[in-house]
KEKE-3310 file (N, C-alpha, C; in steps of 0.2 Angstrom, whole numbers, plus 5000, padded with zeros to 4 digits):
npx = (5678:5663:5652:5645:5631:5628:5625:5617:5605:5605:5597:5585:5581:5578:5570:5559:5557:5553:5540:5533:5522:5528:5535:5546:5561:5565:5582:5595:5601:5612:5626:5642:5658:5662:5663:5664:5670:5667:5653:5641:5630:5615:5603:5596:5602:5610:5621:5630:5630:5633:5646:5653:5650:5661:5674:5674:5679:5670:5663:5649:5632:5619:5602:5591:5580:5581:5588:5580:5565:5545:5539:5548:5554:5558:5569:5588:5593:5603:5609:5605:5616:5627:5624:5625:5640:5648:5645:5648:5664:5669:5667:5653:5642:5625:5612:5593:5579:5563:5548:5548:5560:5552:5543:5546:5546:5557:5568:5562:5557:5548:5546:5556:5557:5546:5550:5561:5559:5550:5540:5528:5528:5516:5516:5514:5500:5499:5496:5491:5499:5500:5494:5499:5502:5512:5517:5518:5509:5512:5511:5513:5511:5512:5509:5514:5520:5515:5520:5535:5536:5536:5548:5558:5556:5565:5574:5580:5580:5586:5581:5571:5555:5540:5524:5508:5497:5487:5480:5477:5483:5494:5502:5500:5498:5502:5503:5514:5522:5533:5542:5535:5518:5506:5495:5487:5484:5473:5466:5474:5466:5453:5456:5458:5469:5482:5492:5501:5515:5524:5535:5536:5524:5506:5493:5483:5482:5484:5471:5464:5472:5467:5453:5451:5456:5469:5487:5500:5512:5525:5543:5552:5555:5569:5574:5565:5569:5581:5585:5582:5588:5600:5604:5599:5611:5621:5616:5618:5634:5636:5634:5642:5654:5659:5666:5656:5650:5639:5631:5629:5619:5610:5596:5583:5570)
npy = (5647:5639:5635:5620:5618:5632:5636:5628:5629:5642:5639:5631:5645:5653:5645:5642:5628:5624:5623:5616:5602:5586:5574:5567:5569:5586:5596:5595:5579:5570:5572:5578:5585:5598:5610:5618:5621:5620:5618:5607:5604:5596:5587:5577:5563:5554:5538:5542:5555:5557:5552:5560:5574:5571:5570:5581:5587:5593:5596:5598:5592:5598:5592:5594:5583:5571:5559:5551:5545:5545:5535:5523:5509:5504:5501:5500:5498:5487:5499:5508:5509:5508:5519:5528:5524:5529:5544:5543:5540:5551:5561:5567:5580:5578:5588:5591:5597:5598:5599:5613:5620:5620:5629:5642:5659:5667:5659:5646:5631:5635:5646:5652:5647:5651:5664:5663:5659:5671:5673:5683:5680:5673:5667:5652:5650:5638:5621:5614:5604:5594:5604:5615:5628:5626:5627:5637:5651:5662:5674:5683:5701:5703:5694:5674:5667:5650:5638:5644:5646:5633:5629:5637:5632:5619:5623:5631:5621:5611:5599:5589:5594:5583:5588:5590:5601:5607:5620:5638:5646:5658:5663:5670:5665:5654:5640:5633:5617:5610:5594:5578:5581:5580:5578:5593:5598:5600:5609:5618:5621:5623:5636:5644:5644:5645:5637:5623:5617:5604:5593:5574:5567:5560:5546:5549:5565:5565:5566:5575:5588:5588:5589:5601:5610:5617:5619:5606:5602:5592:5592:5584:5576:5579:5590:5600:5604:5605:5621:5628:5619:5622:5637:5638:5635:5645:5654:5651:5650:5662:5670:5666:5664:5652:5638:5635:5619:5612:5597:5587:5575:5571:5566:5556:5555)
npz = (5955:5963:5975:5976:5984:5984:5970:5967:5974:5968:5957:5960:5967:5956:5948:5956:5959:5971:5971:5961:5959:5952:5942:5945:5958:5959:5957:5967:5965:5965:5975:5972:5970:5981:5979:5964:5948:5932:5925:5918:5904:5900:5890:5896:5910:5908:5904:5894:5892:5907:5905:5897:5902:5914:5904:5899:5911:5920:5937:5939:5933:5925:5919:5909:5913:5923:5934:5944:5944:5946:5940:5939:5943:5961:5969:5963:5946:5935:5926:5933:5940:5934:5930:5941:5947:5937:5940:5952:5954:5946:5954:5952:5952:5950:5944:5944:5933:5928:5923:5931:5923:5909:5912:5915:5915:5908:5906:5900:5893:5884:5881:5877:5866:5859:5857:5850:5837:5832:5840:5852:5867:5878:5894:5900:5896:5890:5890:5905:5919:5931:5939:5934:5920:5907:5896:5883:5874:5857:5850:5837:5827:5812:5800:5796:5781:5783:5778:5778:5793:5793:5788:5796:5810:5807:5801:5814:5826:5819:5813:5802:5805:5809:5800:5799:5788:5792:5794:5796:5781:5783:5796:5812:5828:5838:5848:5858:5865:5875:5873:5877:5872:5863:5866:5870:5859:5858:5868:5858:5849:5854:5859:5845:5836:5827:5824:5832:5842:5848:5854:5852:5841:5843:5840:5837:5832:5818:5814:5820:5819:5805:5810:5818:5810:5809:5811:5813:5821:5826:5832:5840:5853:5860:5853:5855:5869:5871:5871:5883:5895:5890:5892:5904:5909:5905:5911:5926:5924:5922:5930:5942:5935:5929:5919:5906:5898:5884:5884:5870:5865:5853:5850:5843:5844)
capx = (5676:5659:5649:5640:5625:5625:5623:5609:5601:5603:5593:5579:5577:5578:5564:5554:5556:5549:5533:5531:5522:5531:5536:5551:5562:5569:5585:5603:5600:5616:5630:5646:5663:5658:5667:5664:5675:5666:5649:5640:5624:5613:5595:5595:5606:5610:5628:5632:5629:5639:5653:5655:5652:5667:5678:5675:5682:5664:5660:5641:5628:5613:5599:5582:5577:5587:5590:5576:5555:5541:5539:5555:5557:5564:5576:5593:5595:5611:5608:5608:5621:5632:5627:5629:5647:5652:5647:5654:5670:5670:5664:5650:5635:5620:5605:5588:5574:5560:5542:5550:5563:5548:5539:5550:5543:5562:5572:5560:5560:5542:5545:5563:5555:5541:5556:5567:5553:5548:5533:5531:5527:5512:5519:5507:5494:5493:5499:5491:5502:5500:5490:5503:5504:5518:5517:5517:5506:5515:5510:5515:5509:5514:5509:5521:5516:5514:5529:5539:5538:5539:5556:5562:5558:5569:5582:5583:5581:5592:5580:5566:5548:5531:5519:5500:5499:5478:5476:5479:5490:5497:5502:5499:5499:5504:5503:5521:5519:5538:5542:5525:5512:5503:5486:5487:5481:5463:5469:5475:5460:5450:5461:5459:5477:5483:5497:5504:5518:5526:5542:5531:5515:5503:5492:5477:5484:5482:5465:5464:5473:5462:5447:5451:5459:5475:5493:5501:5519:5529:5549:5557:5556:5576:5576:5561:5570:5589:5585:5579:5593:5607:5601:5601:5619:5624:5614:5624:5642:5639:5632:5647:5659:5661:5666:5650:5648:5633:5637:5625:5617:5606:5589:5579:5564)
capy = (5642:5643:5630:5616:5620:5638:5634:5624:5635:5649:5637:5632:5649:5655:5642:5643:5622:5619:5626:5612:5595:5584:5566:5567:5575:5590:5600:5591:5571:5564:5576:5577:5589:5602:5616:5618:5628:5618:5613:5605:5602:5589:5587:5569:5562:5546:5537:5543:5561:5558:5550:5567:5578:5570:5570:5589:5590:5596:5594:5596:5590:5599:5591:5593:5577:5570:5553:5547:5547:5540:5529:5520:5505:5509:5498:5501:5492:5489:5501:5513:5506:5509:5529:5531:5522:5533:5551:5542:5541:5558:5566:5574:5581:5579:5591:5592:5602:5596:5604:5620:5622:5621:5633:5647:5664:5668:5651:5642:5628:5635:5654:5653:5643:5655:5670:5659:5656:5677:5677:5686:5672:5673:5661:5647:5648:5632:5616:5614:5598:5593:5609:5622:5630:5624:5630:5646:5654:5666:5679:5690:5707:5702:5684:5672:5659:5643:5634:5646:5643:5625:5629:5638:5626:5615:5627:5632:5614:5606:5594:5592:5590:5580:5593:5590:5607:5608:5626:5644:5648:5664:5662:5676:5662:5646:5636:5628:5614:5603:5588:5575:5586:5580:5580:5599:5600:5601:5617:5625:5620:5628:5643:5646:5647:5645:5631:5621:5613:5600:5586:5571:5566:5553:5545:5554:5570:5568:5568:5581:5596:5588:5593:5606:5616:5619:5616:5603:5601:5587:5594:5581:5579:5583:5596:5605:5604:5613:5628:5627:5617:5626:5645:5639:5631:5651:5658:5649:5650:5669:5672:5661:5665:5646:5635:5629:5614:5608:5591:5588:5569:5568:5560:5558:5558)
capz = (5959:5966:5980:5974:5987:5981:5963:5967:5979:5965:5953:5963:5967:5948:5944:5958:5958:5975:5971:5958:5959:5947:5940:5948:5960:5954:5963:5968:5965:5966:5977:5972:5973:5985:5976:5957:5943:5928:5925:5910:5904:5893:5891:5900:5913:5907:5903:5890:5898:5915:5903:5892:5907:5918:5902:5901:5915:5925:5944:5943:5927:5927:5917:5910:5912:5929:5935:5945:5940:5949:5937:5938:5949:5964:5969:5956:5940:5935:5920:5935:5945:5930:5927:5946:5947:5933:5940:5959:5952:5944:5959:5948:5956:5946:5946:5936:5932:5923:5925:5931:5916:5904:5913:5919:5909:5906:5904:5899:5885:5881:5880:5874:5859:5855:5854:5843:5831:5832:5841:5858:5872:5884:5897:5905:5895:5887:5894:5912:5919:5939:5939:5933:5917:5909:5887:5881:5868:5855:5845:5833:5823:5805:5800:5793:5780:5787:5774:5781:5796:5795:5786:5799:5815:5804:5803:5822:5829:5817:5811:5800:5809:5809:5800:5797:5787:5790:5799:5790:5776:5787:5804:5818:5835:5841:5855:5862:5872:5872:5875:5875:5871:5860:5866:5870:5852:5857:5868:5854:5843:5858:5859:5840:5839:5821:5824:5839:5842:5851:5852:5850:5839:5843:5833:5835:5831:5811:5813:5828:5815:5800:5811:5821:5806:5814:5809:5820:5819:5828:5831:5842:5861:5860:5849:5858:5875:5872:5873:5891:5899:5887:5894:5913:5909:5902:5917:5930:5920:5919:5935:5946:5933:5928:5912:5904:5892:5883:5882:5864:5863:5850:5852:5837:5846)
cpx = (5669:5656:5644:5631:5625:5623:5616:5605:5599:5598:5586:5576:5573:5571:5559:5552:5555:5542:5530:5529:5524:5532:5544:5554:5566:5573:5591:5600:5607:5624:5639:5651:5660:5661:5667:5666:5671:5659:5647:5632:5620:5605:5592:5600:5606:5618:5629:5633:5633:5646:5655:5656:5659:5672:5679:5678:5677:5665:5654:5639:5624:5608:5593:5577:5584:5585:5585:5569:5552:5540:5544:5553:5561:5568:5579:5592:5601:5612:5609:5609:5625:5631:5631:5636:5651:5652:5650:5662:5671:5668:5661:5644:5630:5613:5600:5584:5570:5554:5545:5556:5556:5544:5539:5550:5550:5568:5569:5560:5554:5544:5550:5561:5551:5545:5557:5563:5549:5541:5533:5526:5521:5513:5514:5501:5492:5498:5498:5494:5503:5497:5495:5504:5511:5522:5517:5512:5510:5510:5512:5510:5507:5512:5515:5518:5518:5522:5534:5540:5539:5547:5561:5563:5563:5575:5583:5582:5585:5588:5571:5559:5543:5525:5513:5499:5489:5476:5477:5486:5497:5496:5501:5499:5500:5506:5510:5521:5527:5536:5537:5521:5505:5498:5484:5485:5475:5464:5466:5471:5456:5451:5460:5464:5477:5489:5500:5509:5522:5534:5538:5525:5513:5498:5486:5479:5485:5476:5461:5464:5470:5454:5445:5455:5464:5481:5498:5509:5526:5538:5553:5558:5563:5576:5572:5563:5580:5588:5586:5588:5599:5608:5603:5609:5622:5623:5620:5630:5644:5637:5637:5652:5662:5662:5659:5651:5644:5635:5627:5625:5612:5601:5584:5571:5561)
cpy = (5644:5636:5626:5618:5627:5638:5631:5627:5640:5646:5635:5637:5652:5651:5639:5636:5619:5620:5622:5604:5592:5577:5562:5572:5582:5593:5594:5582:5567:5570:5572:5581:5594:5610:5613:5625:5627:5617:5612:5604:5601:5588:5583:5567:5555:5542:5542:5553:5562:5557:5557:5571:5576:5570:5578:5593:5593:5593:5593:5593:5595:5598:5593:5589:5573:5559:5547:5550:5543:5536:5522:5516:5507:5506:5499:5497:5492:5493:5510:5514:5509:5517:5531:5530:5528:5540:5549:5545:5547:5563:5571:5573:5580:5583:5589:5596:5601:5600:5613:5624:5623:5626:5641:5652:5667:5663:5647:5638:5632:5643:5656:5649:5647:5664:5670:5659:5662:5678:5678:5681:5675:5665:5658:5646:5644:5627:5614:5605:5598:5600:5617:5620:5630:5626:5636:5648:5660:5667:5683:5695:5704:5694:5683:5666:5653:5639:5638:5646:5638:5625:5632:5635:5621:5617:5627:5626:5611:5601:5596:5589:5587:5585:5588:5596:5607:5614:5631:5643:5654:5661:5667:5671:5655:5645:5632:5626:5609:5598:5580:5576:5586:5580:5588:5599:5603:5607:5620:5625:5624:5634:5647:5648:5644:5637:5629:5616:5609:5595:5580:5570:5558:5552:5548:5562:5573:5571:5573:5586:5594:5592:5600:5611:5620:5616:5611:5602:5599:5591:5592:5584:5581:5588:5602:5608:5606:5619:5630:5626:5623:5634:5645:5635:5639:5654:5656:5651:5657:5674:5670:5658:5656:5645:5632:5624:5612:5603:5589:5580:5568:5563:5560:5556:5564)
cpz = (5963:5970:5977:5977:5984:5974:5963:5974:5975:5958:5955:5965:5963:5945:5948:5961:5965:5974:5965:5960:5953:5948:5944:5952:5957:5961:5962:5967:5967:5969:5977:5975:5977:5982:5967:5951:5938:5926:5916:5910:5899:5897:5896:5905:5913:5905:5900:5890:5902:5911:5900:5897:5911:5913:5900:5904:5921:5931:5943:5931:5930:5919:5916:5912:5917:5929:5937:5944:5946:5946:5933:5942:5955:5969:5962:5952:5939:5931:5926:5941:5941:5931:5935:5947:5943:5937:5949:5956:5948:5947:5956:5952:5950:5949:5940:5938:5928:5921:5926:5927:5911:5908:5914:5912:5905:5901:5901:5893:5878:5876:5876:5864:5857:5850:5847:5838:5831:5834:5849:5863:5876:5889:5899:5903:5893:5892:5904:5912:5928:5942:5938:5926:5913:5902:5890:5873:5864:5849:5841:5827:5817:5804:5795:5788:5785:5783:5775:5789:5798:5794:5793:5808:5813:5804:5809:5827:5825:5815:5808:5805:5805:5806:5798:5797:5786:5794:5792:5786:5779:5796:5810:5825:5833:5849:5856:5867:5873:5876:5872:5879:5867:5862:5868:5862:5853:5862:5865:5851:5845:5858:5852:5837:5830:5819:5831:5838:5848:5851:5848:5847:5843:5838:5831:5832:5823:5810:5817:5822:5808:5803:5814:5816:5809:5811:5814:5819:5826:5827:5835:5852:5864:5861:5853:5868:5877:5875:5879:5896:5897:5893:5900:5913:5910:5907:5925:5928:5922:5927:5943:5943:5933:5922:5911:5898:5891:5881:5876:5863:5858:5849:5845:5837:5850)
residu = (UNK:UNK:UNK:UNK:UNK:UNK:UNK:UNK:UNK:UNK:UNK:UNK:UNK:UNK:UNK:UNK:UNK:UNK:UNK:UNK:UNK:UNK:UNK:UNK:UNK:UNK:UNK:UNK:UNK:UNK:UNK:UNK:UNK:UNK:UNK:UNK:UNK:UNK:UNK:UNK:UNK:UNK:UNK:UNK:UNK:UNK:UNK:UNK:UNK:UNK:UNK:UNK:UNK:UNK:UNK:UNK:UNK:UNK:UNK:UNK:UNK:UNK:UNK:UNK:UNK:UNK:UNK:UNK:UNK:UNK:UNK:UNK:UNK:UNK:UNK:UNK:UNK:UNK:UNK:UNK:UNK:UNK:UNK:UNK:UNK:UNK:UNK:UNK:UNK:UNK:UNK:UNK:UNK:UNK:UNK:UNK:UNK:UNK:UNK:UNK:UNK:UNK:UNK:UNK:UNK:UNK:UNK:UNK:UNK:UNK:UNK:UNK:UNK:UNK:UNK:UNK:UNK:UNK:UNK:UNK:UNK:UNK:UNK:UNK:UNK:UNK:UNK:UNK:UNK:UNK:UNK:UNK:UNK:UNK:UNK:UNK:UNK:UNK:UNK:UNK:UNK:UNK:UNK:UNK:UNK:UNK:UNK:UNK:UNK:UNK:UNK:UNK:UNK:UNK:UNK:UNK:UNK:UNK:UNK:UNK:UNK:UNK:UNK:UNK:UNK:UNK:UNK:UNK:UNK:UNK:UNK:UNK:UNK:UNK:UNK:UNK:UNK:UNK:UNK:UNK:UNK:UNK:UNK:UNK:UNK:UNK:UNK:UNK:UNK:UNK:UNK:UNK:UNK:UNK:UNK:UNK:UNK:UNK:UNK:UNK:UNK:UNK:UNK:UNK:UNK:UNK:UNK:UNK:UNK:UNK:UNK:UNK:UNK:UNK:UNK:UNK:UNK:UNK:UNK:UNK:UNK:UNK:UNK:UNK:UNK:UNK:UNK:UNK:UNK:UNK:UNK:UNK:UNK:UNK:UNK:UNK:UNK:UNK:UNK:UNK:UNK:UNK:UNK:UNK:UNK:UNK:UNK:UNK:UNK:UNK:UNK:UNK:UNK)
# end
């Protein structure tokens, strides 16, 4: 059992997330049990989110991707009348962490993804977003072809991605920007980076790594943003000795 505010005091400090300007708030958003044995955590914090977490049995949610945005309405919808009602009644707190989950040299979705995919992170250096550094560039020694790495973003995210296969044959860098990223291409193109990737494509981006001679590879604003949330679920669990659950909603963008 460990304290709702201590939990969230020990994540705030872990990611540094007052020192973020951001699209929303990030930190505690909806307080609930004040005493927590359980928590869980899901990319987004939405029904179907708060419904999984309270049948798990969790007190708090902690999200990538939290409840309220500036670019939300800001009187309730019923849409989020209904999620609050749900986690009321399950006296579940809910946190998020948006901006400084992607950014954080350790947890992070960027740096944790350039590992997973064997290249060694240089944190912050692509992706400037409300003036902080938010991607990581990775590198490695040995190159990799290129068709193999596409295969293996496929394998470690669970799904196949968006390629536009127009850069080298051998890979040695890449740029990781998740989520939507897609205009960071022209970055990587700048940077001479070898391939860049991201969750979402847009539409210019075929003809971006047509020109720019760069591999561009689209791998799902979902897929690209586990990692991140997953870790600071492990990191709290193991640290304040709680039950963690990743509660897993598949987004197929």
């Amino acid at each position: 059992m460990a304290g709702r505010d201590q939990i969230v005091e020990f994540c705030d400090d872990l990611l540094d997330s007052g020192s973020f300007d951001d699209y929303g708030p990030n930190g505690l958003q909806v307080p609930g049990s004040p005493e927590v044995a359980s928590i869980a955590t899901a990319v987004s914090a939405h029904l179907e989110s708060i419904e999984a977490a309270a049948a798990a049995g969790a007190q708090m949610l902690l999200t990538h991707h939290g409840l309220f945005w500036d670019f939300h309405q800001r009187s309730l919808s019923e849409q989020m009348c209904l999620r609050l009602k749900k986690a009321f009644a399950a006296d579940l707190s809910i946190a998020g962490y948006h901006l400084p989950l992607d950014a954080h040299p350790e947890t992070g979705n960027n740096v944790l993804l350039c590992r997973q995919l064997g290249f060694e992170p240089e944190p912050g250096a692509i992706g400037t977003v409300k003036g902080r550094g938010i991607g990581a560039v990775g590198r490695r020694e040995s190159s990799l072809p290129a068709d193999e790495l596409f295969a293996l973003v496929e394998h470690e995210l669970g799904r196949a991605p968006l390629v536009f296969a127009e850069g080298p044959d051998e890979i040695r860098s890449i740029g990781i920007v998740s989520g939507s990223a897609a205009s960071e291409i022209h970055s990587a193109v700048e940077m001479g980076l070898d391939a860049f990737l991201t969750g979402e494509p847009s539409e210019h981006v075929m003809a971006d790594a047509r020109e720019g001679g760069i591999n561009f590879i689209a791998a799902g604003h979902y897929a690209t943003e586990v990692c991140g949330i997953r870790a600071l679920g492990e990191t709290v669990a193991e640290t304040f000795g709680l039950k963690h659950t990743f509660v897993d909603v598949p987004n197929p963008i």
